[in-house]
DOMAR-408439 format. One record per residue: residue number from 1; residue in one letter; chain; x, y, z of N, C-alpha, C, CB in turn. Coordinates in steps of 0.1 Angstrom, whole numbers. Glycine has a CB too. Example, Ala and Ser with C-alpha at 12.3 -4.5 7.8 and 13.67 -1.06 7.14 Angstrom:
<atoms>
ATOM resi resn chain   n.X   n.Y   n.Z  ca.X  ca.Y  ca.Z   c.X   c.Y   c.Z  cb.X  cb.Y  cb.Z
ATOM    1    A     A   132   -57    78   123   -45    78   132   -33    78   113   -45    90
ATOM    2    S     A   128   -22    71   137   -11    71   129     0    79   141    -6    57
</atoms>
This chain:
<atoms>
ATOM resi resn chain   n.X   n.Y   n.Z  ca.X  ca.Y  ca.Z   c.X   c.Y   c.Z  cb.X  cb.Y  cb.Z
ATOM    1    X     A    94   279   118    91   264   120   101   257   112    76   261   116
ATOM    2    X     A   107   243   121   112   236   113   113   232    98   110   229   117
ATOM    3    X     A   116   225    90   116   220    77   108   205    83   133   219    68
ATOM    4    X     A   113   199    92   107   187    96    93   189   102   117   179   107
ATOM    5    X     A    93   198   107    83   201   115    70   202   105    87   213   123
ATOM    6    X     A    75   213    98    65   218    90    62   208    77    70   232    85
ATOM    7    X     A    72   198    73    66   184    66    59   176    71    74   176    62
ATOM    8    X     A    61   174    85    51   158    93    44   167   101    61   142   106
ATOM    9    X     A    35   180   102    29   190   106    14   184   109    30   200    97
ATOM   10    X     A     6   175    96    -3   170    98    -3   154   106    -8   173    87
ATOM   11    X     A    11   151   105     9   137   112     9   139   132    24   126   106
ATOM   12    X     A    15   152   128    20   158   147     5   163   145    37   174   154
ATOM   13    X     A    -5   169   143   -21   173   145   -32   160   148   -25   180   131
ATOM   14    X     A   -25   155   139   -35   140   137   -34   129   146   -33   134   125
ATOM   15    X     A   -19   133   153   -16   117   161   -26   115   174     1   116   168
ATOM   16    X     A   -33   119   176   -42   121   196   -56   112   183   -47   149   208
ATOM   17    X     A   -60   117   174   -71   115   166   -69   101   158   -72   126   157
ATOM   18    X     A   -55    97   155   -53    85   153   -52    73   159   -46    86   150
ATOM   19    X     A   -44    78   172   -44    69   183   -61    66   185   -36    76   198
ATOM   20    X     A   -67    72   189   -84    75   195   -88    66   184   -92    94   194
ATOM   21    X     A   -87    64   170   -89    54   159   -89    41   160   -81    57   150
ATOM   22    X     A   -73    39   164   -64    29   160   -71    20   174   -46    34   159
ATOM   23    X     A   -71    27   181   -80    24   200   -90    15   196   -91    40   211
ATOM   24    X     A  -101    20   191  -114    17   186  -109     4   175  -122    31   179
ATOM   25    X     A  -101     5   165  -100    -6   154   -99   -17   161   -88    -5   144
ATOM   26    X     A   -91   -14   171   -79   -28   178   -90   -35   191   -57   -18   190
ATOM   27    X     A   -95   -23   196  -105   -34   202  -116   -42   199  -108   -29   209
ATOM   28    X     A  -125   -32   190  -137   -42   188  -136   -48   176  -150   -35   189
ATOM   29    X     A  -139   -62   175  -149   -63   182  -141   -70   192  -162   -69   176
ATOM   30    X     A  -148   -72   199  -137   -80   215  -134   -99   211  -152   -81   237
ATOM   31    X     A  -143  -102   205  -140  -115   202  -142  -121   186  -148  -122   211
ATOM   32    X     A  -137  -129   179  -126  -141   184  -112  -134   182  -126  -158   174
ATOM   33    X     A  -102  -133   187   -91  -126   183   -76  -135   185   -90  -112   192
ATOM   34    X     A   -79  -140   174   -66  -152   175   -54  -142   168   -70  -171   163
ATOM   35    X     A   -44  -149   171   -30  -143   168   -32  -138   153   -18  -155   169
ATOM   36    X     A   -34  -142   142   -38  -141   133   -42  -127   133   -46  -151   130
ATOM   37    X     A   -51  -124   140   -58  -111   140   -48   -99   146   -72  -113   151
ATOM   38    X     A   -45  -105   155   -32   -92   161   -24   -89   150   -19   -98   174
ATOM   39    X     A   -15   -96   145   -11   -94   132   -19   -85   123   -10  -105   126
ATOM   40    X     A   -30   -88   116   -34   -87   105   -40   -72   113   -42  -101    97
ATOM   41    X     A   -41   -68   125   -46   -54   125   -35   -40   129   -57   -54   136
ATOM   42    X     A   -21   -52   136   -13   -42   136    -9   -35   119    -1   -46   144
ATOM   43    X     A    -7   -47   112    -2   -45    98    -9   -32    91    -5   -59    89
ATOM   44    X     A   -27   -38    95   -32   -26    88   -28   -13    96   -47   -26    87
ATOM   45    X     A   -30   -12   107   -22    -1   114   -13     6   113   -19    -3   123
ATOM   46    X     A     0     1   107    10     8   102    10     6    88    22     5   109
ATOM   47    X     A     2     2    81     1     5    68    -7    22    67    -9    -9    61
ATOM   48    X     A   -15    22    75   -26    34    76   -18    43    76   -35    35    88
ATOM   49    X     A    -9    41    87     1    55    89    15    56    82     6    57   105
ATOM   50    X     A    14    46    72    25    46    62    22    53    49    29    33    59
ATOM   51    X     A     9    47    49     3    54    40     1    68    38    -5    51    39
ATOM   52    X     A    -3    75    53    -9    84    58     7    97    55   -16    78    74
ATOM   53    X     A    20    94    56    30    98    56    31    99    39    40    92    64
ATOM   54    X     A    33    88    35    37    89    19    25    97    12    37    72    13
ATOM   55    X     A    14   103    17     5   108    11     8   123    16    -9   101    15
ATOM   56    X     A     8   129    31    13   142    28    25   145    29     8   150    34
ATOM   57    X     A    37   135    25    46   142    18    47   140    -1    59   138    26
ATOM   58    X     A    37   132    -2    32   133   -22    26   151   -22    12   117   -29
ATOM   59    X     A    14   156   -14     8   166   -11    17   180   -13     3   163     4
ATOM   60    X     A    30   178    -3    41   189     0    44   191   -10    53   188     8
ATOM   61    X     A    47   179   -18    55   185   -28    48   187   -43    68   176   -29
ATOM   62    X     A    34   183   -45    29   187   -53    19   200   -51    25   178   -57
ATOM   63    X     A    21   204   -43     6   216   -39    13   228   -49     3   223   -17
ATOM   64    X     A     5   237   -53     7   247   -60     9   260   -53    -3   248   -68
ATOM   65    X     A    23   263   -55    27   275   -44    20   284   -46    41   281   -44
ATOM   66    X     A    11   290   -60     5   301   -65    -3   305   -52    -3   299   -78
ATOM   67    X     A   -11   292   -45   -24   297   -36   -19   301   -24   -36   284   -33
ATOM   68    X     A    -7   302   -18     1   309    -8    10   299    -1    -7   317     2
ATOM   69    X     A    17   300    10    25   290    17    11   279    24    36   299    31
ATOM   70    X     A     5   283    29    -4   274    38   -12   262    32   -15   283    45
ATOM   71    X     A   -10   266    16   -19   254     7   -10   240    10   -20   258   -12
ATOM   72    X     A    -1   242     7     6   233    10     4   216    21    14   243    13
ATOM   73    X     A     0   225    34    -4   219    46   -19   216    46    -1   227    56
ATOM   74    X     A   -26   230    39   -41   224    39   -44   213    34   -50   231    32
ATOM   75    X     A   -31   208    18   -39   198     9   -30   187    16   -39   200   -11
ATOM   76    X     A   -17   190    21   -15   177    28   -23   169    37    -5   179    35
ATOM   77    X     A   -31   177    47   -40   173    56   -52   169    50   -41   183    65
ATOM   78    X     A   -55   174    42   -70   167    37   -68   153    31   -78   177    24
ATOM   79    X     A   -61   157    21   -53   140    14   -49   130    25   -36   144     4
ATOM   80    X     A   -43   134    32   -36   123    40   -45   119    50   -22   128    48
ATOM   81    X     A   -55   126    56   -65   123    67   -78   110    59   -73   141    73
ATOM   82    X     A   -76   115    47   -86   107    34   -80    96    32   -88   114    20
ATOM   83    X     A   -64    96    31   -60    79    31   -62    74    41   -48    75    28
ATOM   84    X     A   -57    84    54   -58    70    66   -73    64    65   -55    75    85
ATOM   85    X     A   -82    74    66   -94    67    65   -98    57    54  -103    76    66
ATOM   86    X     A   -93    53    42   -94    51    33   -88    35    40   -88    62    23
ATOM   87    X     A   -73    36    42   -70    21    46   -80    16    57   -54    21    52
ATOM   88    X     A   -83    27    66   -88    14    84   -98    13    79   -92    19   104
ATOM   89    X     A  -103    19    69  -122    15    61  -124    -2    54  -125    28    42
ATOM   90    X     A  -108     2    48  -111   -12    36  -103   -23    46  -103   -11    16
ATOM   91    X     A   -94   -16    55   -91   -33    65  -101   -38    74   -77   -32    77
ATOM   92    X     A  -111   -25    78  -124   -30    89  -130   -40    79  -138   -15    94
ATOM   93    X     A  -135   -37    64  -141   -47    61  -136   -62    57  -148   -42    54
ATOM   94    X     A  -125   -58    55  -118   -71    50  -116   -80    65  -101   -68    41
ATOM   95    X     A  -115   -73    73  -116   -80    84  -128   -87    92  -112   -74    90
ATOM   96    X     A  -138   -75    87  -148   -81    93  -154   -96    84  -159   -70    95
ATOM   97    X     A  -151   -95    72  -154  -103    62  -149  -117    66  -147   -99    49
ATOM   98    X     A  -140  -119    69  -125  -127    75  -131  -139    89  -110  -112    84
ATOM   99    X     A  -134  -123    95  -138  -128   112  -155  -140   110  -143  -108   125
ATOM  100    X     A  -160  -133    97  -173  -140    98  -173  -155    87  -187  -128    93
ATOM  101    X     A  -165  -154    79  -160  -167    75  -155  -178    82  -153  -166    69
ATOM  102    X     A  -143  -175    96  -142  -181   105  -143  -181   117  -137  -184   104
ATOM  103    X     A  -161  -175   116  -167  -176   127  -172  -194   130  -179  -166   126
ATOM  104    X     A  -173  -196   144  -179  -209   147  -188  -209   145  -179  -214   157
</atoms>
């Protein structure tokens, strides 16, 4: 396996599961969705998966080679699957927070 491959390993596992996420964030709730909002969900969106990169490659390179080659990828994937969820968690609420302030 690649060097690339085997660094963005959990983002190529995760991407069908992310998309399936990112689906769900972006649509509901269906209304009011002013421009404002498009913005402020793509942002979180690629913050998620910016984050989601800068976390298992922090992971690669701190995992402890002692536990064998595969630790490596296990703790990338747990960590990094824990941030993305971690960002669409706290942008769902800040958003939903947002949307009910300037609700009509």
């Amino acid at each position: 396996m690649g060097s690339m491959v085997q660094l963005n390993l959990a983002l190529i596992l995760f991407l069908p599961w992310f998309l399936i996420l990112g689906t769900l964030y972006w649509l509901f709730p269906r209304h009011p969705r002013p421009p404002a909002r498009w913005f402020y969900d793509a942002g979180s969106l690629l913050l998620a998966v910016m984050a989601f990169l800068a976390s298992i490659h922090w992971a690669h390179a701190h995992a402890d080679p002692g536990y064998g080659p595969m630790w490596a990828q296990v703790l990338a994937t747990a960590v990094g699957y824990g941030v993305f969820l971690l960002v669409m968690t706290v942008a769902f609420f800040l958003r939903r927070a947002w949307l009910r302030k300037h609700a009509p």
